[in-house]
KEGU-949671 format. One record per atom (N, C-alpha, C, O, CB): residue number from 1; residue in three letters; atom name; x, z, y. Coordinates in steps of 0.02 Angstrom, whole numbers. Glycine has a CB too. Layout:
<rs>
 resi resn name     px     pz     py
  NUM  ALA   CA      X      Z      Y
...
</rs>
This chain:
<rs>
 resi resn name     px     pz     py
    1  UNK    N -16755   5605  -3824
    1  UNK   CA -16750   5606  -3751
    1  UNK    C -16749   5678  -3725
    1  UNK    O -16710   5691  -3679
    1  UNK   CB -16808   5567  -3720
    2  UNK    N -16786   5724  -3750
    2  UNK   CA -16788   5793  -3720
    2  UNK    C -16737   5827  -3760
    2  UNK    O -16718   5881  -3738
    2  UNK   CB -16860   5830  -3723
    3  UNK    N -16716   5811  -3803
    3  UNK   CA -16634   5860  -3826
    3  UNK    C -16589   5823  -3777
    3  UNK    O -16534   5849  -3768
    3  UNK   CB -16594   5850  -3926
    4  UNK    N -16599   5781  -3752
    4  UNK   CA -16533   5762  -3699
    4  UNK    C -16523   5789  -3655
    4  UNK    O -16470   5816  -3638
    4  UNK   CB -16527   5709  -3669
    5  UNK    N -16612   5785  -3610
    5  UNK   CA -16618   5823  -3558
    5  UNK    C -16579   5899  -3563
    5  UNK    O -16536   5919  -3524
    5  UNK   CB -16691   5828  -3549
    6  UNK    N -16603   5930  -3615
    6  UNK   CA -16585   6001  -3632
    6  UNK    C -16530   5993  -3637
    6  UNK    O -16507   6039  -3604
    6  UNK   CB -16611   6037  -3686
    7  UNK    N -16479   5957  -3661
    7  UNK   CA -16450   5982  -3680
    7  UNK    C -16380   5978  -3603
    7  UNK    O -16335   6016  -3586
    7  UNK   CB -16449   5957  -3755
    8  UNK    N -16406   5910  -3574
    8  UNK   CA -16378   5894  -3489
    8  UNK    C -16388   5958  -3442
    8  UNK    O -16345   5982  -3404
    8  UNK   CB -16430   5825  -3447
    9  UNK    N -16447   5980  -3452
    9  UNK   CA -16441   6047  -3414
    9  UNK    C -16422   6132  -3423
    9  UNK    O -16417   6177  -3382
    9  UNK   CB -16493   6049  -3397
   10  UNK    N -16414   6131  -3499
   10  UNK   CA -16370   6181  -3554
   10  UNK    C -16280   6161  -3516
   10  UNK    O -16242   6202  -3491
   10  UNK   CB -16384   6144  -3669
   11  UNK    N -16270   6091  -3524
   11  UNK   CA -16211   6091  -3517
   11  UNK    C -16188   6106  -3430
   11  UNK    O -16151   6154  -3423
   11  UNK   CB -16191   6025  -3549
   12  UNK    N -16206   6074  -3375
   12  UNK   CA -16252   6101  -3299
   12  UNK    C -16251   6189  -3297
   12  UNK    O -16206   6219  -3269
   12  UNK   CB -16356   6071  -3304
   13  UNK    N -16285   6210  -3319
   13  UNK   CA -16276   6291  -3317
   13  UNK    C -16203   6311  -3350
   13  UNK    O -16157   6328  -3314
   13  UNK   CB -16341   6331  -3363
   14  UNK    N -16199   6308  -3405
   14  UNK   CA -16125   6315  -3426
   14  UNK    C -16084   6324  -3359
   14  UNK    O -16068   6377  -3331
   14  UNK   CB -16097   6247  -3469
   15  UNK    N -16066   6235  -3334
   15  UNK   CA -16017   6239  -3273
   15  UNK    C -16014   6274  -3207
   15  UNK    O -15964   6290  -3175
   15  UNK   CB -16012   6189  -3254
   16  UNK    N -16104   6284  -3190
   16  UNK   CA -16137   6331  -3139
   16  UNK    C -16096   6403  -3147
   16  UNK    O -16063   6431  -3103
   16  UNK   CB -16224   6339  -3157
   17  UNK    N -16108   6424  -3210
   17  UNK   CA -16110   6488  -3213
   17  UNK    C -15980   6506  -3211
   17  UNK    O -15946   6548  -3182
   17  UNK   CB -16179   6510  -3312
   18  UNK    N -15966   6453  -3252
   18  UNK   CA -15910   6446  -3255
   18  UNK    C -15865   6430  -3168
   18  UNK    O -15804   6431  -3159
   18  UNK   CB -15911   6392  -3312
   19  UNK    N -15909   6417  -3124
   19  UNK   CA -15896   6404  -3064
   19  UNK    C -15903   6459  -3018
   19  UNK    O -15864   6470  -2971
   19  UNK   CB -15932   6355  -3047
   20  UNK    N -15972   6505  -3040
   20  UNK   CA -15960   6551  -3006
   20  UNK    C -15936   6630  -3024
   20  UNK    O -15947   6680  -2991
   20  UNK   CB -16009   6548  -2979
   21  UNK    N -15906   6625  -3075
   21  UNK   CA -15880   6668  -3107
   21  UNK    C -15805   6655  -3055
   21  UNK    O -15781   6692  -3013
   21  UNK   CB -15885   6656  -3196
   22  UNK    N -15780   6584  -3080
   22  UNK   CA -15704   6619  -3033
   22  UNK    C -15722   6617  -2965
   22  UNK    O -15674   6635  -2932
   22  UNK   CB -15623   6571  -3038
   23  UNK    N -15762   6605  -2937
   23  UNK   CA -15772   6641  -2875
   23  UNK    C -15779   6705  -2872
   23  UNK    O -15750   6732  -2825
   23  UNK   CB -15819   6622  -2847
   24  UNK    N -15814   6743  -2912
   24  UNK   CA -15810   6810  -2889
   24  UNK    C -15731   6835  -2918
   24  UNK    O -15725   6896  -2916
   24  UNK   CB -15880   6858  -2922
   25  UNK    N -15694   6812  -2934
   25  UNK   CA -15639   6841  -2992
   25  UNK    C -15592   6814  -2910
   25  UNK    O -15566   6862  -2882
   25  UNK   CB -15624   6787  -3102
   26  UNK    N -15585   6763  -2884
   26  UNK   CA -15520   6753  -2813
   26  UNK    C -15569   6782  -2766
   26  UNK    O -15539   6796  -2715
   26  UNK   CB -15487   6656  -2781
   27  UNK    N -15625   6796  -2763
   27  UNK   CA -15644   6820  -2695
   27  UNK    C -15666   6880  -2682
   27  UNK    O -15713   6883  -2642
   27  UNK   CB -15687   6787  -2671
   28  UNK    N -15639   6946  -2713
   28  UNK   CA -15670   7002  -2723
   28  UNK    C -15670   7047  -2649
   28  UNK    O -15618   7058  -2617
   28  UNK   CB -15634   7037  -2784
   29  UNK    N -15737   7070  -2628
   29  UNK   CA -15733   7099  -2566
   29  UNK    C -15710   7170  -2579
   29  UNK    O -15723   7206  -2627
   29  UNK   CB -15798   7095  -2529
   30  UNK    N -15668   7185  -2518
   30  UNK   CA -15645   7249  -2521
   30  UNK    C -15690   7280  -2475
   30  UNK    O -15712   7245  -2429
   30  UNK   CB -15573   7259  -2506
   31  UNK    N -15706   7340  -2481
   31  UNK   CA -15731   7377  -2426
   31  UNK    C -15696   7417  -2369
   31  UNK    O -15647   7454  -2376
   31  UNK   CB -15765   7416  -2452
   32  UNK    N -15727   7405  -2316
   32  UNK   CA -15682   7455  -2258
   32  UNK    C -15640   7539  -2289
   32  UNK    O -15582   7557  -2278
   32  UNK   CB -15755   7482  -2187
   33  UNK    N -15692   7575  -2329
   33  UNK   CA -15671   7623  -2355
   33  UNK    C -15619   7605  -2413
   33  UNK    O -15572   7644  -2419
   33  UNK   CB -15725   7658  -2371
   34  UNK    N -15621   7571  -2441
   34  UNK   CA -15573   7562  -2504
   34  UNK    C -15521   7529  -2462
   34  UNK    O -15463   7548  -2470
   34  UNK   CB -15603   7513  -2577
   35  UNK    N -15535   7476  -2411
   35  UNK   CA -15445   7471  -2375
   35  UNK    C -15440   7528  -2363
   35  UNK    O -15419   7544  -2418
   35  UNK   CB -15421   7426  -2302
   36  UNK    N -15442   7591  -2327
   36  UNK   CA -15405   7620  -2287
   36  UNK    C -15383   7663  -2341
   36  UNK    O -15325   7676  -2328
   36  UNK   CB -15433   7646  -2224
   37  UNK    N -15404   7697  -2405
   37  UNK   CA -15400   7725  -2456
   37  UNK    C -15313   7705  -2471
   37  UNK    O -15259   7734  -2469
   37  UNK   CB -15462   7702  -2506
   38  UNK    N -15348   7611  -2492
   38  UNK   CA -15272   7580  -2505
   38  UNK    C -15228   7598  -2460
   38  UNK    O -15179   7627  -2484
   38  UNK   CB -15265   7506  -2503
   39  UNK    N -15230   7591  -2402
   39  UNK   CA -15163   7601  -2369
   39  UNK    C -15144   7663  -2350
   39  UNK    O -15087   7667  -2326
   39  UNK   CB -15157   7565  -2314
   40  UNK    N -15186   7729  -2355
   40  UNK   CA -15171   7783  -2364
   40  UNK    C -15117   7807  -2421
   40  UNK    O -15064   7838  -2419
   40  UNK   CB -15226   7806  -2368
   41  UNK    N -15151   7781  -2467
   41  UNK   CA -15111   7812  -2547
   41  UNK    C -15041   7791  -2548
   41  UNK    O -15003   7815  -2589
   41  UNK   CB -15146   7776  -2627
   42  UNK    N -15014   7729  -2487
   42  UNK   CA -14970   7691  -2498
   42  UNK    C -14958   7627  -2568
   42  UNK    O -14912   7615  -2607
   42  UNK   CB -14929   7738  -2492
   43  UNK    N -15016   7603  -2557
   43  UNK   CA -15021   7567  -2633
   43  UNK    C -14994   7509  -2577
   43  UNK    O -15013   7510  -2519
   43  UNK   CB -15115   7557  -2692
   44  UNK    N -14943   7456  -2605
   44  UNK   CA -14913   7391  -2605
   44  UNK    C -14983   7356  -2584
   44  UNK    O -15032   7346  -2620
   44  UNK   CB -14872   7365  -2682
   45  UNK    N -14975   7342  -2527
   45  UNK   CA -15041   7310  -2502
   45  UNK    C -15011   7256  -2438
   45  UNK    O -14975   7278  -2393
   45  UNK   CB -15103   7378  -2469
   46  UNK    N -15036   7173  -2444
   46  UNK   CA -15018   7150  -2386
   46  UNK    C -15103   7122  -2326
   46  UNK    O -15142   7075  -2331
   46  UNK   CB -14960   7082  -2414
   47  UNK    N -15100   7167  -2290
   47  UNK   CA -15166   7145  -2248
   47  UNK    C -15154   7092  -2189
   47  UNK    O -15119   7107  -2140
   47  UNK   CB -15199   7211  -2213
   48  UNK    N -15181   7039  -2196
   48  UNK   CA -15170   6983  -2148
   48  UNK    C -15214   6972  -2128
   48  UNK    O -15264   6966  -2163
   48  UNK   CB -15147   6930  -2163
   49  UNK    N -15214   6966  -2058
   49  UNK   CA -15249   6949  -2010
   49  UNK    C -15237   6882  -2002
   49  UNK    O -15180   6857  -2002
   49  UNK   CB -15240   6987  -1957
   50  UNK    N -15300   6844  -1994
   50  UNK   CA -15290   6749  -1991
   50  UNK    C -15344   6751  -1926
   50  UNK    O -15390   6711  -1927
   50  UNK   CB -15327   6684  -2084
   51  UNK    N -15339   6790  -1879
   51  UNK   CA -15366   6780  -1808
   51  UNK    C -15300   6740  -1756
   51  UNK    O -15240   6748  -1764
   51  UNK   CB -15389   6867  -1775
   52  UNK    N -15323   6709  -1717
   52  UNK   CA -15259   6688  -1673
   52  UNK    C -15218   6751  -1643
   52  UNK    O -15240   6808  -1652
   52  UNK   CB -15284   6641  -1607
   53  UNK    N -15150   6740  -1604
   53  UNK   CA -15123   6796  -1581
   53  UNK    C -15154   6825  -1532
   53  UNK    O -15139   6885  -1527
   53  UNK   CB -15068   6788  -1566
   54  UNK    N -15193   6803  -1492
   54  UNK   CA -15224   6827  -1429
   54  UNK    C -15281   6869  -1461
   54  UNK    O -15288   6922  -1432
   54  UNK   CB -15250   6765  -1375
   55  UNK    N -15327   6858  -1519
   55  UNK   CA -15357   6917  -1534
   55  UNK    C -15312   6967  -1561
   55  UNK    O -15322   7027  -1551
   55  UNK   CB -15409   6906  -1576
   56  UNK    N -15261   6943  -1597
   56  UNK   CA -15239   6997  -1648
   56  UNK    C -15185   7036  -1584
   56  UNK    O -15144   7078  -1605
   56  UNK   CB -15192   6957  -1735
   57  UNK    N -15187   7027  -1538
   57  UNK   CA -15121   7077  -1479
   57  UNK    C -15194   7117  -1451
   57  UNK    O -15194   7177  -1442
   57  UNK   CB -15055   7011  -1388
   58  UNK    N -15241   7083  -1441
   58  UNK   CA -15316   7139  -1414
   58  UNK    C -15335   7172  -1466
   58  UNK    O -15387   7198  -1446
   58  UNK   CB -15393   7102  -1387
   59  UNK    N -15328   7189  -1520
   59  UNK   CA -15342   7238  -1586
   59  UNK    C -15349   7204  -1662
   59  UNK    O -15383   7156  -1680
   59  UNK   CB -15415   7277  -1572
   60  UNK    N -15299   7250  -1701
   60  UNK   CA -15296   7221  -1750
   60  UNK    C -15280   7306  -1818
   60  UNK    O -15266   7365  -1809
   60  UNK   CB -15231   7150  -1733
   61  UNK    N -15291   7271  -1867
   61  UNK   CA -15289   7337  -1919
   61  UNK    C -15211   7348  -1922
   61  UNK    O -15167   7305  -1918
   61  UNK   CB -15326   7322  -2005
   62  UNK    N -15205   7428  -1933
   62  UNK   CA -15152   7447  -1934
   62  UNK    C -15092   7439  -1999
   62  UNK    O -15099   7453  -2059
   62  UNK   CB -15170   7501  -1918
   63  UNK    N -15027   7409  -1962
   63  UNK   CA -15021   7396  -2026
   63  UNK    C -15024   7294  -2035
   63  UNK    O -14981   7272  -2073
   63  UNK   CB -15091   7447  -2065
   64  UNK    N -15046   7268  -2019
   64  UNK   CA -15093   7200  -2019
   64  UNK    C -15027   7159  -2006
   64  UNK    O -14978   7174  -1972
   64  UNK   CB -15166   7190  -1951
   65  UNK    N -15040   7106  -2042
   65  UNK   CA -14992   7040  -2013
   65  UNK    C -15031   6971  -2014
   65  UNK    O -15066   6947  -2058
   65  UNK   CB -14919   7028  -2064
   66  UNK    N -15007   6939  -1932
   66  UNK   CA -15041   6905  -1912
   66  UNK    C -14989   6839  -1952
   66  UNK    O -14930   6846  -1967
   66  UNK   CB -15058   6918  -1832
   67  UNK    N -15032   6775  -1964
   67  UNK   CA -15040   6736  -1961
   67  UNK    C -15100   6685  -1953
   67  UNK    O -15137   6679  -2002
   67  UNK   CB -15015   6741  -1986
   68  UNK    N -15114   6637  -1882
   68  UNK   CA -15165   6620  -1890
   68  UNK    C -15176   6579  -1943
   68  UNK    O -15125   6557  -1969
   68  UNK   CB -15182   6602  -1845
   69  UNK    N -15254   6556  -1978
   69  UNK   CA -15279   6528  -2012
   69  UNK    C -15266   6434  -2000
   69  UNK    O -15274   6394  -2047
   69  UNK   CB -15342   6561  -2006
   70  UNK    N -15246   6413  -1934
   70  UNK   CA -15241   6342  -1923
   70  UNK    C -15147   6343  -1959
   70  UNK    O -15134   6299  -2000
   70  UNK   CB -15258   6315  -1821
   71  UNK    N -15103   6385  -1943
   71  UNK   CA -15033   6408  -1960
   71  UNK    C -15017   6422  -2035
   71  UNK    O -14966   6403  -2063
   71  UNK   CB -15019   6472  -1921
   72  UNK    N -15069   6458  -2064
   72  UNK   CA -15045   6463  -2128
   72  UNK    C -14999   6414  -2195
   72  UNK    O -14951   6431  -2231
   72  UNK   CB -15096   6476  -2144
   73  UNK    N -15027   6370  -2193
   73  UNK   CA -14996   6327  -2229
   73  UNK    C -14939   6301  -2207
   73  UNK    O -14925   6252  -2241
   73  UNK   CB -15031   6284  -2241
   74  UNK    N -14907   6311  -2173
   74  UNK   CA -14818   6296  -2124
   74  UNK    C -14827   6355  -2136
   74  UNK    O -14768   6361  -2155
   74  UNK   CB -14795   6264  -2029
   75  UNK    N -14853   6418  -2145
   75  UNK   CA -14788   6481  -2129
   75  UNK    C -14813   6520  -2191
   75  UNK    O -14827   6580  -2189
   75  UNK   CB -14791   6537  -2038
   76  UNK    N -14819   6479  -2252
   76  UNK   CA -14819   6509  -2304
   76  UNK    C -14775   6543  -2326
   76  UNK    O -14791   6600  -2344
   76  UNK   CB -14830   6480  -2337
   77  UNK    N -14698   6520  -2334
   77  UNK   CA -14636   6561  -2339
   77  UNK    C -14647   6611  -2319
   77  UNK    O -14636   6650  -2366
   77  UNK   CB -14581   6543  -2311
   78  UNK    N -14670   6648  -2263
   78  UNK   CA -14669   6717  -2247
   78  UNK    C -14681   6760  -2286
   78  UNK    O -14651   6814  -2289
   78  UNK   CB -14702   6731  -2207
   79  UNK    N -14743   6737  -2334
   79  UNK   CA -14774   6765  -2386
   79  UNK    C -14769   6764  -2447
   79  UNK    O -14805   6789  -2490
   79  UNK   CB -14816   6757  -2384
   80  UNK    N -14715   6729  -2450
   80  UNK   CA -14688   6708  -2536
   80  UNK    C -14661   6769  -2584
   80  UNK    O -14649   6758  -2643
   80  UNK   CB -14614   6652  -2532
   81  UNK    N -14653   6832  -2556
   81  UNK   CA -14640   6894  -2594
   81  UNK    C -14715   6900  -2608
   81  UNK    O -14727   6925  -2662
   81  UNK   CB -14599   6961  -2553
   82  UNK    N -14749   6889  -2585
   82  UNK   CA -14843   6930  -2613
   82  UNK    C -14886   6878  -2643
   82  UNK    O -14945   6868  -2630
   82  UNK   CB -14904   6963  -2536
   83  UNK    N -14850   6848  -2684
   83  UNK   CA -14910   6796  -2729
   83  UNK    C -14916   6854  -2779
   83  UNK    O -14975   6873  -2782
   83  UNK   CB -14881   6702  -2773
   84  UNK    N -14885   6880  -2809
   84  UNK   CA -14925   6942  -2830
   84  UNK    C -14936   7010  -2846
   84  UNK    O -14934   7046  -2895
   84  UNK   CB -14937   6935  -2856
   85  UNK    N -14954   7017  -2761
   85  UNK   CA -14962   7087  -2726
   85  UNK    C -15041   7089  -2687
   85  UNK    O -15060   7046  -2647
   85  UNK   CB -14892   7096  -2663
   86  UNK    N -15070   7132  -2702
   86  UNK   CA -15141   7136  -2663
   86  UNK    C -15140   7115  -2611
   86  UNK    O -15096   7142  -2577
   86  UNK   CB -15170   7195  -2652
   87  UNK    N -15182   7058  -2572
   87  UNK   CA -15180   7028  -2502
   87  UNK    C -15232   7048  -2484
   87  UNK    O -15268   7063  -2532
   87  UNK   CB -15174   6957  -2489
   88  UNK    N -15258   7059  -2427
   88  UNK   CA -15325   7073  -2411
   88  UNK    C -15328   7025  -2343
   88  UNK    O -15285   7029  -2299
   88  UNK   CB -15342   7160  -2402
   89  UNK    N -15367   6993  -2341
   89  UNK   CA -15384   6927  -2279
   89  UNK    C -15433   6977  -2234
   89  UNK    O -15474   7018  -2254
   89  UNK   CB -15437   6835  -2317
   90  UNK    N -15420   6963  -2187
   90  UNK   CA -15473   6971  -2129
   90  UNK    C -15468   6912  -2057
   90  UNK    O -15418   6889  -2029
   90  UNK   CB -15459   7054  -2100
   91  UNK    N -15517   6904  -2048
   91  UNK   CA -15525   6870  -1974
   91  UNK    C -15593   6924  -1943
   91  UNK    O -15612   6980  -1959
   91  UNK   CB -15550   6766  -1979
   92  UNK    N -15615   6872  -1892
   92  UNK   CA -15682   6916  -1853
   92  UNK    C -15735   6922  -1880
   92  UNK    O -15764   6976  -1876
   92  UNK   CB -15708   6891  -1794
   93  UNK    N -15761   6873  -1914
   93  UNK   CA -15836   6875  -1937
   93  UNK    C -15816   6836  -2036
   93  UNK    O -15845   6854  -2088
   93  UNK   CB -15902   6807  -1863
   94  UNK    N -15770   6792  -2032
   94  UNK   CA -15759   6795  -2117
   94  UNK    C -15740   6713  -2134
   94  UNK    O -15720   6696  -2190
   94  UNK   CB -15844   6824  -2166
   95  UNK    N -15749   6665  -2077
   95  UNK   CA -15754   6610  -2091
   95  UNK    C -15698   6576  -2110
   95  UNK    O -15690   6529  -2148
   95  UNK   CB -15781   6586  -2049
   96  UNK    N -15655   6613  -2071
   96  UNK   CA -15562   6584  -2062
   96  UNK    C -15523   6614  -2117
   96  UNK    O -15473   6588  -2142
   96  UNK   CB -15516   6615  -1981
   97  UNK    N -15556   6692  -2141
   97  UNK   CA -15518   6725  -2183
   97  UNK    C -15537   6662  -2253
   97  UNK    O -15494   6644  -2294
   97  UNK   CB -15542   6818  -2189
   98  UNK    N -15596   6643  -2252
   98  UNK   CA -15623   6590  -2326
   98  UNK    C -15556   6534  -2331
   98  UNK    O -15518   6519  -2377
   98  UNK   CB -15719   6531  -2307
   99  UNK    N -15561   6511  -2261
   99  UNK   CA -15519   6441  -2283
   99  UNK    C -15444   6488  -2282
   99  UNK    O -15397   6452  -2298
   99  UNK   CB -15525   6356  -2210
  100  UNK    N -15428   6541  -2271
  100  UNK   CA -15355   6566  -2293
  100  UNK    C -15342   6581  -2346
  100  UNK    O -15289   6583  -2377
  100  UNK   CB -15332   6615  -2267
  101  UNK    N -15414   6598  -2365
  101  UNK   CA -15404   6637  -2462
  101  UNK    C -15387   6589  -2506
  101  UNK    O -15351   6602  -2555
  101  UNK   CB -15483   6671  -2506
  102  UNK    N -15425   6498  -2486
  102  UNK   CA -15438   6435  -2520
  102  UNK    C -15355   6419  -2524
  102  UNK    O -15317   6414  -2572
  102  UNK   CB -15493   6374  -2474
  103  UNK    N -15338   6414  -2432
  103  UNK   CA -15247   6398  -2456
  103  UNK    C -15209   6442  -2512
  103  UNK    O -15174   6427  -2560
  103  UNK   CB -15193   6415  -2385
  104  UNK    N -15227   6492  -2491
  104  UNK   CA -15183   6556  -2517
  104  UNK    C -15167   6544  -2599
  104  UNK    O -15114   6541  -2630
  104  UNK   CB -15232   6636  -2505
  105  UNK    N -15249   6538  -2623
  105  UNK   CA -15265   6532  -2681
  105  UNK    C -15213   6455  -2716
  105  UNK    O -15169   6455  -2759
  105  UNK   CB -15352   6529  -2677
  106  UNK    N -15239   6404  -2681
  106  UNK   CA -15204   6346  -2699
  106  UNK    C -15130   6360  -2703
  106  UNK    O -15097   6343  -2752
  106  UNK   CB -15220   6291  -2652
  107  UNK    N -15111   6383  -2663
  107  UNK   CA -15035   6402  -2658
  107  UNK    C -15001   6477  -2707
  107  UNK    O -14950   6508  -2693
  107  UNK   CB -15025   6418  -2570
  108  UNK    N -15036   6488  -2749
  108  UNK   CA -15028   6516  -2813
  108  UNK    C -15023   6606  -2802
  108  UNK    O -14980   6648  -2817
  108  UNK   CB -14956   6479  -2847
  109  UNK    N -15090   6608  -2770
  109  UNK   CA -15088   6694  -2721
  109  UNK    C -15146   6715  -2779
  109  UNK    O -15204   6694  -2777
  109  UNK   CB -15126   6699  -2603
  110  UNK    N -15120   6758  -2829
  110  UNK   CA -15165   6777  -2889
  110  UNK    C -15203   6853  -2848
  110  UNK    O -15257   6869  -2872
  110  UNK   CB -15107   6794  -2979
  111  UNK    N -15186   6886  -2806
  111  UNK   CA -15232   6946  -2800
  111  UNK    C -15252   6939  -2715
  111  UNK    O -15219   6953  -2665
  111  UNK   CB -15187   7028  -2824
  112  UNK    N -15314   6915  -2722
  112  UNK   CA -15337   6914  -2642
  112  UNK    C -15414   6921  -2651
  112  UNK    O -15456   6902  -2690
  112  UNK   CB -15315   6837  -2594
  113  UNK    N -15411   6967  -2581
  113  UNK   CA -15464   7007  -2590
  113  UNK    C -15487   6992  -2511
  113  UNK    O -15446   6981  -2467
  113  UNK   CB -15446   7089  -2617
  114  UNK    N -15555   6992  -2500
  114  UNK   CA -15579   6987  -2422
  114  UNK    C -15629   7063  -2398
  114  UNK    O -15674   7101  -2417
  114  UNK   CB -15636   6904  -2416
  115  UNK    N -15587   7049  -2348
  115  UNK   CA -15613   7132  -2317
  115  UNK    C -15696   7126  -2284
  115  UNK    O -15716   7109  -2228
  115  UNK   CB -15548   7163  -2235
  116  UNK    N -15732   7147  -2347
  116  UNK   CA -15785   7146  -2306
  116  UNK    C -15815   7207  -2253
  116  UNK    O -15815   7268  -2245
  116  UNK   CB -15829   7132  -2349
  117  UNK    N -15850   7113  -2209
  117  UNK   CA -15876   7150  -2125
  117  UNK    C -15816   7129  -2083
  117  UNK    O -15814   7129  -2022
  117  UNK   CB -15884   7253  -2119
  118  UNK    N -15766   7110  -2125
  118  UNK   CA -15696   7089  -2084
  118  UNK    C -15691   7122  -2000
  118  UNK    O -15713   7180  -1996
  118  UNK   CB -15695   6994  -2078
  119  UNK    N -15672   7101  -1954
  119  UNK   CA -15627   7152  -1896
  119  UNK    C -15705   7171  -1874
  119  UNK    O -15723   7229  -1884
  119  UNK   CB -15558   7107  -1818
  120  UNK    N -15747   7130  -1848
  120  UNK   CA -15787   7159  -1798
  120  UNK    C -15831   7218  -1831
  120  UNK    O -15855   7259  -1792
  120  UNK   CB -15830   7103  -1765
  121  UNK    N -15851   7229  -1932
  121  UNK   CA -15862   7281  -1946
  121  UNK    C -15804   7338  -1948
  121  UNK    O -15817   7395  -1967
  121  UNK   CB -15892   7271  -1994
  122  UNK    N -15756   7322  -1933
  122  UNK   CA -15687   7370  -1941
  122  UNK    C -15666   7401  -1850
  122  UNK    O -15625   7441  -1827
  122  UNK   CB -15605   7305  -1982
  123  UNK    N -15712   7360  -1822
  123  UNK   CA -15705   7401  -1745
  123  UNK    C -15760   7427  -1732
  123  UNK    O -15758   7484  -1709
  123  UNK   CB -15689   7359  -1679
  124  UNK    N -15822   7399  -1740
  124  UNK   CA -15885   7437  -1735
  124  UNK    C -15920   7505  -1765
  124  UNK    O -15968   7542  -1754
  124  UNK   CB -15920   7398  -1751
  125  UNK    N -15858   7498  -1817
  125  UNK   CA -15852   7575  -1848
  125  UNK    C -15818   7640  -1823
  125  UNK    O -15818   7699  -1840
  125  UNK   CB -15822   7569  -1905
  126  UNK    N -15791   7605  -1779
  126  UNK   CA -15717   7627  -1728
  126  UNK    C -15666   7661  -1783
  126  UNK    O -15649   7717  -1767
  126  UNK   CB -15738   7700  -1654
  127  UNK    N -15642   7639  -1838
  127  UNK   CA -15587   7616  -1879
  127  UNK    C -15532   7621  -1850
  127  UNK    O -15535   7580  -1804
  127  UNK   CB -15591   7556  -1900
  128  UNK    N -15476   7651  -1849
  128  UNK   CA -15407   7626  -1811
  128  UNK    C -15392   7580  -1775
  128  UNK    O -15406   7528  -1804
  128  UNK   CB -15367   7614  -1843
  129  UNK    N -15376   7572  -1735
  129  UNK   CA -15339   7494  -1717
  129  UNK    C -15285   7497  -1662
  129  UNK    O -15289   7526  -1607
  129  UNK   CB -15399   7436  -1685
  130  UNK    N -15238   7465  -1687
  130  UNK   CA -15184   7439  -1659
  130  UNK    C -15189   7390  -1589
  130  UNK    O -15211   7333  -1594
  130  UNK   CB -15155   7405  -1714
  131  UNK    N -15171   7412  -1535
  131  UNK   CA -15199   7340  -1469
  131  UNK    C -15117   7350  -1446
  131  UNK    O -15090   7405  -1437
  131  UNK   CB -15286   7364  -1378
  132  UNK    N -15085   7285  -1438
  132  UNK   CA -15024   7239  -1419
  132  UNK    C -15024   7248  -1332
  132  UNK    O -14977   7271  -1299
  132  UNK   CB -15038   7144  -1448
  133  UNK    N -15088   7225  -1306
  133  UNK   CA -15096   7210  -1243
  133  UNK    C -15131   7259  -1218
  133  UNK    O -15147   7259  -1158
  133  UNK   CB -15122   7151  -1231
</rs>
């Protein structure tokens, strides 16, 4: 009875640990300094903004392409040259960029990276920004 136990929760950690391994491997945070690095050097970088248009025309990273996060999945084509090219997700606080990384990912997007602190640490730093309106 107790080699079962052991061995039910040997096999339990296994998948634990196998679960959160590719999480850190699709969800690697970038830092404010290492984006701007990237897009300095001119390294092949696509930064998407998954805020609606009305935030992203009031400030957005330079450089940035909007698609919102409810839109993505219809306007995947846009993005079909960068399944594999560095993406970097941002929204305001991180919630919208998650469920963009999840499509992204499902839809066969091998290098995506989330900008951590996403926009509101990228304005509170006073960081560049681009304003539409």
């Amino acid at each position: 009875m107790t080699h079962i136990l052991v061995k039910k929760m040997a096999t339990t950690l296994v998948v634990a640990l196998a679960i959160a391994t590719t999480w850190q491997v699709s969800a690697k945070d970038i830092s404010q300094t290492e984006l701007q690095q990237v897009m300095k050097n001119d390294h092949k970088v696509v930064v998407l903004d998954v805020r609606t248009v009305e935030e992203f025309e009031e400030g957005h990273i330079p450089s940035a392409f909007n698609i919102p996060h409810k839109e993505l999945e219809a306007r995947l084509a846009e993005l079909s040259g960068a399944k594999n090219t560095q993406v970097v997700i941002y929204c305001r606080s991180g919630r919208r960029a998650e469920v963009a990384r999840q499509v992204l990912e499902k839809s066969g997007f091998n290098q995506l990276d989330h900008l951590s602190g996403d926009f509101n640490e990228w304005s509170s730093n006073d960081l560049p920004i681009i304003k539409v309106k």
